[in-house]
ZASE-940211 format. One line per field, with one value per residue (C-alpha): residue in three letters; y, z, x; residue number from 1. Coordinates in steps of 0.001 Angstrom, whole numbers, plus 500000, padded with zeros to 6 digits. Each point is the difference from the previous one (the first is absolute). Example, Ala and Ser with C-alpha at 12.3 -4.5 7.8 and 13.67 -1.06 7.14 Angstrom:
% ZASE-940211
resn [Ala	Ser]
c2 [495500	503440]
c3 [507800	499340]
c1 [512300	501370]
resi [1	2]
//
This chain:
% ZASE-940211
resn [Unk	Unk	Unk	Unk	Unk	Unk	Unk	Unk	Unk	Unk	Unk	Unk	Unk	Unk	Unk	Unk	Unk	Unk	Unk	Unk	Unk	Unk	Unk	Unk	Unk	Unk	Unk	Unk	Unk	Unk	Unk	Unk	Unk	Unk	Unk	Unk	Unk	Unk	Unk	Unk	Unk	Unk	Unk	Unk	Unk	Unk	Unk	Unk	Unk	Unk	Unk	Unk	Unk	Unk	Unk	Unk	Unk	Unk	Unk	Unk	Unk	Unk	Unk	Unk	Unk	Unk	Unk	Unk	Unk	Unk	Unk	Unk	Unk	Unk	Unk	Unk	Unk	Unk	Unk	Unk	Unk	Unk	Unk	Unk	Unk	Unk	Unk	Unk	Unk	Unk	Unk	Unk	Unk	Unk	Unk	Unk	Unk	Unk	Unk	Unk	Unk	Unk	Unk	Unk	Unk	Unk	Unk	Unk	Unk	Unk	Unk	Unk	Unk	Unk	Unk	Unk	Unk	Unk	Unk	Unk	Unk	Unk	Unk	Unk	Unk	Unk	Unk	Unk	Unk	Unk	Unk	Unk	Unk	Unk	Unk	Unk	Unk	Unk	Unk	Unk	Unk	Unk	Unk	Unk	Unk	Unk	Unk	Unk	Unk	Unk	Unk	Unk	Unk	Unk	Unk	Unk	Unk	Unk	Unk	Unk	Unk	Unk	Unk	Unk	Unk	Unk	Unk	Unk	Unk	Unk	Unk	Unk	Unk	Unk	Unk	Unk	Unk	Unk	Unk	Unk	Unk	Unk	Unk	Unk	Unk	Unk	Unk	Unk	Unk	Unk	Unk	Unk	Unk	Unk	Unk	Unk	Unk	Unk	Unk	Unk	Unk	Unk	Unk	Unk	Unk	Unk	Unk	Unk	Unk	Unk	Unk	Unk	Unk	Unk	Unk	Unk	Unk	Unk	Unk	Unk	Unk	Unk	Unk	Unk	Unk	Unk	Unk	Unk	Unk	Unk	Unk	Unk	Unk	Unk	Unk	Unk	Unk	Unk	Unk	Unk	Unk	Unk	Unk	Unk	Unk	Unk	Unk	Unk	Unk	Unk	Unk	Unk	Unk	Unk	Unk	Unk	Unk	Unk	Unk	Unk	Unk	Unk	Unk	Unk	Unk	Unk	Unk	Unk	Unk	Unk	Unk	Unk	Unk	Unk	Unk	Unk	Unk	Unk	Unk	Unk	Unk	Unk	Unk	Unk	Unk	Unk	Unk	Unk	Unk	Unk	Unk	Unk	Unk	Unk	Unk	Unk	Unk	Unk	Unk	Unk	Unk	Unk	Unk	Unk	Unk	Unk	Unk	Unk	Unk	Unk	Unk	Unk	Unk	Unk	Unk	Unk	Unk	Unk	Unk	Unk	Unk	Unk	Unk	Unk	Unk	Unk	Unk	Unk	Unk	Unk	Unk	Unk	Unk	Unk	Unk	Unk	Unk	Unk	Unk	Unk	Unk	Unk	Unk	Unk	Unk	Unk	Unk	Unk	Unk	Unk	Unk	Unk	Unk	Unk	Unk	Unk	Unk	Unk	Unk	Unk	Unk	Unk	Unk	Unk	Unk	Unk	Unk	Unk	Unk	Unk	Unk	Unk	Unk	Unk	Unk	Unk	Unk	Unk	Unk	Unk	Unk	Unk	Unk	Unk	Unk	Unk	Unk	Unk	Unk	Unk	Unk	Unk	Unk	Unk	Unk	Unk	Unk	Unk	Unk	Unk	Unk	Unk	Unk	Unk	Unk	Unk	Unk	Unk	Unk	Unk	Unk	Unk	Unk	Unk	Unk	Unk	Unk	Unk	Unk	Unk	Unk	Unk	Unk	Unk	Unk	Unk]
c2 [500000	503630	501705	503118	499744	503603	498801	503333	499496	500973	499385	502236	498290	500216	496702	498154	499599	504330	501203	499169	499639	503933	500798	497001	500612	504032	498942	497266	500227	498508	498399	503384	501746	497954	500428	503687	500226	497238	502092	503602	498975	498219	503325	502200	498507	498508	496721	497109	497292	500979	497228	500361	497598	500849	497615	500075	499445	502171	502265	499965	502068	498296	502248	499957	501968	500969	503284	498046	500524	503951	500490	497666	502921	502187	496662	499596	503853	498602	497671	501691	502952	497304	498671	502855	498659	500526	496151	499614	502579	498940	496981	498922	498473	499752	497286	500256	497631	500392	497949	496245	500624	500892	497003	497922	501903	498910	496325	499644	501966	497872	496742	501286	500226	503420	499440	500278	496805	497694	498927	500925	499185	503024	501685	498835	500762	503475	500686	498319	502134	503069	499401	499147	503541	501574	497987	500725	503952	499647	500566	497526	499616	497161	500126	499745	497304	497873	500733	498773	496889	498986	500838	497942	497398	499671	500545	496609	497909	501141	498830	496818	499667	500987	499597	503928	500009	496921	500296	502040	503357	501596	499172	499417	497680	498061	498897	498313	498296	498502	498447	498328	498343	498959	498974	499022	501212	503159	498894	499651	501213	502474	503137	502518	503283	501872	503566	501875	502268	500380	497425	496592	501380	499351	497063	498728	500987	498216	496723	500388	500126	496678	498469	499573	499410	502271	502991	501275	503338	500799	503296	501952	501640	497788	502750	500719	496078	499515	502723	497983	496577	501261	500626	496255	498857	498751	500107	502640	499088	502114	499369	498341	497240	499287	496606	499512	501380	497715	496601	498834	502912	499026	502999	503361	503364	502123	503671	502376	502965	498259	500125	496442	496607	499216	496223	499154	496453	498864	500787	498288	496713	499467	500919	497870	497185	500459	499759	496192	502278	500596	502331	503591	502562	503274	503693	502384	503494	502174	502057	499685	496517	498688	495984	498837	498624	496811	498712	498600	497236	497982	497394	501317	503686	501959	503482	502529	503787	502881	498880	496837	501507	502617	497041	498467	503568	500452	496794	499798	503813	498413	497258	502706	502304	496976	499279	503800	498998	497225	502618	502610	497353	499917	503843	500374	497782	501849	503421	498142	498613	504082	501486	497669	501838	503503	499864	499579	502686	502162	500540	500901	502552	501426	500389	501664	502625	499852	501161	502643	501343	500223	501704	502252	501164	500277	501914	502409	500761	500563	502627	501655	500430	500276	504049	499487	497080	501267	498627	498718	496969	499403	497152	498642	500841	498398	496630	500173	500164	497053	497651	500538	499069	497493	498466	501066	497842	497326	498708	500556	497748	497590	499311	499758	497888	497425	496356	498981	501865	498260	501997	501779	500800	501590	501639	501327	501663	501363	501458	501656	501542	501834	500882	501253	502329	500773	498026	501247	497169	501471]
c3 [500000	499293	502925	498171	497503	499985	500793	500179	502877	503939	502813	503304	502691	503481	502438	503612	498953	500006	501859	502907	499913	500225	496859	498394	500291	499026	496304	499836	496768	499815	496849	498897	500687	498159	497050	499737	501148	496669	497453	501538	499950	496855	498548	502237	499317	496352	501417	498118	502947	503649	502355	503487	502808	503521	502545	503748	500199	496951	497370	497286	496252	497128	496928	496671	497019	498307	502684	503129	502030	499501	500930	503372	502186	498771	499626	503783	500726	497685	502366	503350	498547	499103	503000	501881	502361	499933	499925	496503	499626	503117	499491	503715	499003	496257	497788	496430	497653	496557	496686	500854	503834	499803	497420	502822	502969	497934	499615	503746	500942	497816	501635	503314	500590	500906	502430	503859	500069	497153	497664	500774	496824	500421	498600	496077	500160	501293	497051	497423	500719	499962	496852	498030	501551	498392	496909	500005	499990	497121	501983	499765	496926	498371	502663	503109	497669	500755	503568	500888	497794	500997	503464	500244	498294	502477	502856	498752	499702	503848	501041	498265	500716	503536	503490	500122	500929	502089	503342	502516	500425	501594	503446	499124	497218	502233	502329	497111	499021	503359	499996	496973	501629	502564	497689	496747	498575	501334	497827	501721	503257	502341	501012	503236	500065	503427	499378	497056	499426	496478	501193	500499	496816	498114	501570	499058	496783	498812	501739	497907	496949	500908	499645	504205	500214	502565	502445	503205	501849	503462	501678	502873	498086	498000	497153	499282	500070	497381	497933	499052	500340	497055	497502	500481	500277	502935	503960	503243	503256	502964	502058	502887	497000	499487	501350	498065	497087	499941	500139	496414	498843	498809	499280	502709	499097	502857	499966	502748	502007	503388	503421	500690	498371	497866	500017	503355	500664	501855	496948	497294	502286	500169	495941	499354	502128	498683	496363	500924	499315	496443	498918	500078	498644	501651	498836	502473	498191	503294	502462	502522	499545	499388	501056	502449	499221	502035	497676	498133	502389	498948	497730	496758	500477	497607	501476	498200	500495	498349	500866	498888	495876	500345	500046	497021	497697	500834	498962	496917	499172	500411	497461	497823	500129	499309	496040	499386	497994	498102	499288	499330	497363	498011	499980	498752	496938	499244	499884	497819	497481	500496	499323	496618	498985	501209	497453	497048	501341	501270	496166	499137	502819	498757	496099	501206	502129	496784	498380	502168	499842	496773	499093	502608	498498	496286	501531	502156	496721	497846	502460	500017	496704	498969	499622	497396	497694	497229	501120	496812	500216	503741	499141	497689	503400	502395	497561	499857	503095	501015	497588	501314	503234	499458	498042	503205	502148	497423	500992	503535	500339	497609	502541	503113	498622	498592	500431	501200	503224	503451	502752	501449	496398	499176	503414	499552	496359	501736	502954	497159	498280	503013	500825	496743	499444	503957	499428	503434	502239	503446]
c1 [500000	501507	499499	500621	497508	497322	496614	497773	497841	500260	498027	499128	499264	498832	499612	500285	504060	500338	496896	497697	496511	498507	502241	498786	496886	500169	501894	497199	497912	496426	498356	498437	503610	501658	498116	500187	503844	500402	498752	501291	503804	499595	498882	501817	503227	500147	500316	500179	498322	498955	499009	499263	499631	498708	499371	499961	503636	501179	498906	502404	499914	501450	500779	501611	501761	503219	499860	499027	502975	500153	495924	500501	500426	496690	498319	500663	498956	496698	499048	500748	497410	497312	499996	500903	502806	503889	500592	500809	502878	501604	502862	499530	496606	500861	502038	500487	501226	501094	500752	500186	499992	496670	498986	501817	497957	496200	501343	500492	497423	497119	501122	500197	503697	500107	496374	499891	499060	501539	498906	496376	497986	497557	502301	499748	496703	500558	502777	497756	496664	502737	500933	496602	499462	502181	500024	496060	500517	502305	503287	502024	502971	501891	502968	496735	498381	503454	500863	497314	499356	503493	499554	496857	501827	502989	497307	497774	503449	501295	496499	499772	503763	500953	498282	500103	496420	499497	499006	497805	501936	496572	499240	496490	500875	502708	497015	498899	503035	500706	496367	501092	502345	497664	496893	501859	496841	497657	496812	497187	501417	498036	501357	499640	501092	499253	500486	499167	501972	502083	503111	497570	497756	503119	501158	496688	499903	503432	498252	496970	501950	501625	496520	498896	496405	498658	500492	499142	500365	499903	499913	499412	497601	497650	498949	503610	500459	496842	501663	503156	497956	497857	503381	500735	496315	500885	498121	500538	500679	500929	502662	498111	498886	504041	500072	496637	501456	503503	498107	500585	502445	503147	502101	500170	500973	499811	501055	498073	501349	498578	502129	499784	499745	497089	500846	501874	501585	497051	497375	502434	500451	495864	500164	503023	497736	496642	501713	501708	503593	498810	502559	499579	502101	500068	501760	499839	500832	499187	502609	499382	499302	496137	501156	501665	503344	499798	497282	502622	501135	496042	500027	498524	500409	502329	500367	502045	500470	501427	503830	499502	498373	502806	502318	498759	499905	503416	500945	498020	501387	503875	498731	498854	503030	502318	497895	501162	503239	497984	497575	502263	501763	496373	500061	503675	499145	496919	501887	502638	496514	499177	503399	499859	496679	500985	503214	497816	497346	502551	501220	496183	500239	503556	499039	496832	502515	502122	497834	498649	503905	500581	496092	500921	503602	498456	497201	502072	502474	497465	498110	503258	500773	496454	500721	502185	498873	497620	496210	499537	501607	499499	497795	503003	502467	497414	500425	503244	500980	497557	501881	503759	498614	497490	503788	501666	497883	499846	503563	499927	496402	501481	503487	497401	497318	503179	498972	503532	499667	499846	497848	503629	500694	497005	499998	503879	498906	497074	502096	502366	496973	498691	503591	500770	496875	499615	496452	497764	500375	500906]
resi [1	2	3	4	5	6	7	8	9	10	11	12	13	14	15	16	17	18	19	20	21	22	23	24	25	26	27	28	29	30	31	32	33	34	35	36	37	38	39	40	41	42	43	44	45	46	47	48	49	50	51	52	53	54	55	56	57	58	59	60	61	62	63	64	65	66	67	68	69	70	71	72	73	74	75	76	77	78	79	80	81	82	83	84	85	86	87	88	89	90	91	92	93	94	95	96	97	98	99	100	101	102	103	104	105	106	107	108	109	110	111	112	113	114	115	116	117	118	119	120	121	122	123	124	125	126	127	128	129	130	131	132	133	134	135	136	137	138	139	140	141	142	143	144	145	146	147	148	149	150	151	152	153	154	155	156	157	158	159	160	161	162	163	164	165	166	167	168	169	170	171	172	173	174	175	176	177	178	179	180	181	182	183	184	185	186	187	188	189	190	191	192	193	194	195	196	197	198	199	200	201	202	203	204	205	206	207	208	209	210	211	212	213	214	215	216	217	218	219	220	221	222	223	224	225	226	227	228	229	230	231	232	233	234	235	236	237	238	239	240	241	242	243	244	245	246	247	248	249	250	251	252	253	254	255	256	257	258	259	260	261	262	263	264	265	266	267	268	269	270	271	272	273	274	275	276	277	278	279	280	281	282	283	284	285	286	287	288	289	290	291	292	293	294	295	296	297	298	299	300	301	302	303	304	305	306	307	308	309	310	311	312	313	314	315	316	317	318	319	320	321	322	323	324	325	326	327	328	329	330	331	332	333	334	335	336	337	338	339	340	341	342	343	344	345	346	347	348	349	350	351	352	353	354	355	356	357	358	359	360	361	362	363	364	365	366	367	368	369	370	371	372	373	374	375	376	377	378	379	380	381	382	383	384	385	386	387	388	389	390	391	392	393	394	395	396	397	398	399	400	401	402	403	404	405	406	407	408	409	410	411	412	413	414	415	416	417	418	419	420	421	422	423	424	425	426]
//
């Protein structure tokens, strides 16, 4: 891969890696922002592709064109006026990254590489929606077009590829992976959740997914506990019917802000007897504490607590974090697949600033010696000049678009063309 190979795009970014949350969140763009910000720097600035992602842990603003690199800094003014905050100007909250560093930077950041949590799939889906945005509103360009189709490429090999997404990295979602282990299977299990606040709703909402047959709520209040029942079409009880409740339940998620235990060791030894030690598998997600600790000396109880999920995130992060060079392999040969295209689109891009140049110099002659050429034969001038440059250009496509060029040969005659005529690319 040439590493020094021009690639016309740049990216501003803002995430949880440079700023914390309240900056975040004041450079955040909504769905309806987003749209409007596409089309105004598209216009504003003669770009040639804009995309913009925002999500709760960065808002980022891809753009494109041959001047890119010289409009960042009024681009970054742009934005800190539109949203009316002085985040975007300022490089303690701010990264940029040019050329193939910022090709690089979309790769890892579509397969969750450069995520708070690795690897998390959600995401793709973010990036994807971001760019049928923009792609939607007419935005996007050629160069966009293959970022991304690249970048989704190396994203769904890492995936299919690496274990950079295996494992429960949410506490909420590591309750359900240790029941696994218990159960083997969670269909057709039964489900309490005592509490309901937005922690057990969760919890319970990753079980349901995995196919568990039925839930139950209990509460100090009973409306609140009917309330979350009804998402899950499941039954209330109130906290007085616990015992009532836990009879044929096999999973517990308990997570309430009480003072003392909900389930002490007395209350889980008449359970753990009245259910003939039938397993039960217990997640207590409250601090202080909803169940008391001791539970887990009786046959058939699994009790775990936050420590104990914590434990299992971490180690399922390490797992993650040790796929990165595997995945980072599938991303270096994906640049190398888009460095191969770029050579033979980065010689469109030069003959089109060719060109541009040498219009420009027959223009600029011919308006100064346009005082002193008869304006008779102007239109015989006009043709003239046309021709020695259209001949002009004729060689200079003809030695870039040679068929016995490698990628680093085309790219070397393409560095000495922009060298040689000062073409804009800074």
């Amino acid at each position: 891969m040439n590493n020094n190979q021009y690639v016309p795009v740049a990216v501003i970014g803002v995430s949880h890696k440079t700023a914390p949350v309240e900056i975040r969140e004041g450079a955040a763009l909504d769905n309806d922002s987003q749209q409007v910000l596409l089309t105004k720097l598209y216009n504003e600035f003669d770009l040639e592709g804009v995309l913009i992602l925002s999500t709760c842990n960065r808002t980022e603003v891809y753009v494109t064109g041959d001047e890119v690199n010289i409009l960042l800094s009024d681009i970054r003014k742009r934005l800190d006026a539109f949203k009316e905050v002085p985040y975007y100007s300022n490089d303690e909250y701010v990264y940029i990254h040019k050329g193939k560093t910022a090709v690089r930077h979309f790769f890892k950041v579509i397969s969750g590489l450069d995520s708070q949590m690795i690897g998390e799939p959600q995401i793709t889906g973010q990036v994807k929606l971001a760019y049928e945005q923009a792609h939607q509103a007419g935005v996007t360009d050629t160069l966009l077009n293959k970022i991304y189709n690249y970048a989704l490429q190396s994203e769904k090999k890492i995936r299919s590829n690496t274990f950079i997404s295996e494992g429960a990295v949410s506490i909420s979602f590591a309750g359900v992976e240790l029941a696994r282990k218990i159960f083997s299977n969670l269909e057709g299990l039964n489900v309490l959740l005592i509490g309901a606040g937005e922690t057990v709703e969760l919890a319970a909402t990753h079980f349901m997914e995995k196919g568990v047959r039925s839930i139950k709520v209990v509460n100090r209040t009973l409306q609140r506990a009917q309330q979350l029942a009804s998402k899950f079409n499941g039954q209330a009880f109130t906290l007085d019917q616990v015992e009532e409740a836990l009879t044929d339940v096999d999973i517990v998620i308990s997570a309430t802000a009480g003072e003392r235990y909900i389930l002490d060791y007395n209350q889980l030894k008449r359970i753990s007897k009245r259910r003939q030690h039938e397993p039960l598998f217990l997640i207590d997600l409250a601090m202080p504490r909803d169940i008391d600790p001791k539970g887990n000396q009786l046959d058939g109880i699994y009790l775990y607590n936050m420590d104990d999920l914590q434990e299992v995130v971490d180690k399922n992060l390490q797992n993650r974090r040790e796929e990165i060079p595997k995945a980072m392999k599938f991303i270096d040969q994906y640049m190398d697949e888009f460095s191969t295209w770029m050579a033979t689109y980065s010689i469109s891009s030069t003959i089109k600033q060719l060109r541009r140049y040498f219009d420009d110099v027959r223009y600029n002659e011919l308006q100064r010696l346009k005082s002193r050429l008869p304006q008779e034969g102007m239109e015989q001038v006009e043709y003239l000049t046309q021709s020695i440059v259209n001949k002009l250009l004729h060689q200079h496509i003809k030695i870039l678009k040679s068929k016995n060029n490698n990628a680093e040969r085309k790219q070397q005659k393409i560095e000495i063309i922009h060298e040689l005529y000062d073409l804009n690319r800074d």
